[in-house]
C-alpha positions as a printed Julia matrix, in Angstrom:
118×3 Matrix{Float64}:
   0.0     0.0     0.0
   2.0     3.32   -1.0
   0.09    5.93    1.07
  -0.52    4.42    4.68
  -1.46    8.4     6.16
  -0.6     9.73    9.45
  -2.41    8.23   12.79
  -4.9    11.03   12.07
  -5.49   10.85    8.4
  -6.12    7.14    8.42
  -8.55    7.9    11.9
 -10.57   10.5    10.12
 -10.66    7.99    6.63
 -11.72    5.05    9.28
 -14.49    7.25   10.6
 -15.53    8.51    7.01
 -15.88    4.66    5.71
 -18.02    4.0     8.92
 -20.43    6.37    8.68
 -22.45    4.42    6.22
 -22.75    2.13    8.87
 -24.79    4.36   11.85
 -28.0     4.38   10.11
 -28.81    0.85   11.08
 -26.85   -2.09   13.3
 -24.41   -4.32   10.38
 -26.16   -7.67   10.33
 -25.36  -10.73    9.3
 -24.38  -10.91    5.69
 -26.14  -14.15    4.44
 -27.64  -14.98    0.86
 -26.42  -11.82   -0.11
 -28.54   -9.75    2.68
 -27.98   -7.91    5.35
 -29.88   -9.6     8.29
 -30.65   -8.74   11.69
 -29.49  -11.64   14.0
 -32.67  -14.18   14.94
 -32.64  -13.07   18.42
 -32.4    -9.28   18.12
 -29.44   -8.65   20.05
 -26.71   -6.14   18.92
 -23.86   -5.48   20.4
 -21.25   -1.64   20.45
 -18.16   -2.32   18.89
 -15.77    0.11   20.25
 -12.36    0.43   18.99
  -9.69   -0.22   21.04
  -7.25    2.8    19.74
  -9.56    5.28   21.83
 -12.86    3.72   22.91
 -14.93    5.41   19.73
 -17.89    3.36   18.77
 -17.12    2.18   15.44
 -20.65    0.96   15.1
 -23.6    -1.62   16.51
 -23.37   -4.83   15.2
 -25.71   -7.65   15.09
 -24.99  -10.61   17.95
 -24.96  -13.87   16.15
 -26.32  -16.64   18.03
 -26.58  -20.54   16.94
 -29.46  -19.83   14.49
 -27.74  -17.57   12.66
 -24.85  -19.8    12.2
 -27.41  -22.7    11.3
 -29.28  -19.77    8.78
 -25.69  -18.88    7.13
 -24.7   -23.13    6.73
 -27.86  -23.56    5.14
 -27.29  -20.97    2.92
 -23.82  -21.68    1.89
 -25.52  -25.01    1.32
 -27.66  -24.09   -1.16
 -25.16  -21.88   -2.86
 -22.63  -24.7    -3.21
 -24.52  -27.11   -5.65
 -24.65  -23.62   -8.21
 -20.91  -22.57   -7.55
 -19.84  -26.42   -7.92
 -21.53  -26.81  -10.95
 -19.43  -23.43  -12.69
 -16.58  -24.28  -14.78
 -12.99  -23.61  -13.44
 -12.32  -20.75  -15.33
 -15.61  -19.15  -14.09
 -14.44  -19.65  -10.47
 -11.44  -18.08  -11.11
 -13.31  -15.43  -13.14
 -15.19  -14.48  -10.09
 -13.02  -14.61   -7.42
  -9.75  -12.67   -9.48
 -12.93  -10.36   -9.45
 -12.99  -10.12   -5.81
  -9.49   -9.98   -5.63
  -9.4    -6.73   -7.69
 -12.1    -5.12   -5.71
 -10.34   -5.96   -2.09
  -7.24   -4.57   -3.94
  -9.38   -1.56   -5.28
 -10.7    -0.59   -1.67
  -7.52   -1.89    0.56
  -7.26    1.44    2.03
 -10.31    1.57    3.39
  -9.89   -1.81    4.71
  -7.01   -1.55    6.28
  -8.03    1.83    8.32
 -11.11    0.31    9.38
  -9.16   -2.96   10.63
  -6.74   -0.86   12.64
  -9.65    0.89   14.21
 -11.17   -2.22   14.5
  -8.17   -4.78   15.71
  -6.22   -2.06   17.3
  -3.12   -3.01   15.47
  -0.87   -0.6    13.36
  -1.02   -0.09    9.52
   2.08   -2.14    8.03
């Protein structure tokens, strides 16, 4: 990564790619939705830089886990039923787009994990 940013820069750019995230707790992403865990529950996840909520997140329980296997489930008979070079079509496609937005993920991991920016 070629521009990791002062501690400040990178907390500000953290807080920026966040802020999509404060209209509503981040569920579960399963099937290719956003989903509220079964039980309700959310939980704050603060950072442990400086205590700033980075967001509320959904509390996954054993039915959520059960809801995501069956999902993945259903989705494998589909994905092993692709060719080879359509797997590799799709996920060199979410390589590029990890690559494409590394910035943002690695601020937001910092914030997240606590650790420094490498």
């Amino acid at each position: 990564m070629a521009n990791r940013g002062t501690f400040k820069e990178n907390t500000a750019a953290a807080q920026q790619h966040l802020a999509r995230f404060e209209a509503e707790p981040l569920g579960h992403f399963i099937n290719g939705e956003n989903l509220a865990s079964e039980s309700g529950t959310t939980f704050e996840n603060r950072s442990p830089v400086d205590g700033s909520l980075l967001g509320i997140v959904a509390s996954g329980g054993a039915a959520d886990v059960a809801r995501a296997a069956d999902a993945a489930e259903e989705a494998f008979g589909a994905w092993s039923n692709l060719a080879g070079t359509e797997r590799k079509r799709i996920l060199h496609n979410v390589a590029d787009l990890i690559i494409e937005r590394q910035h943002e993920i690695a601020v937001t991991e910092c914030m997240d994990t606590g650790q420094t920016m490498r």
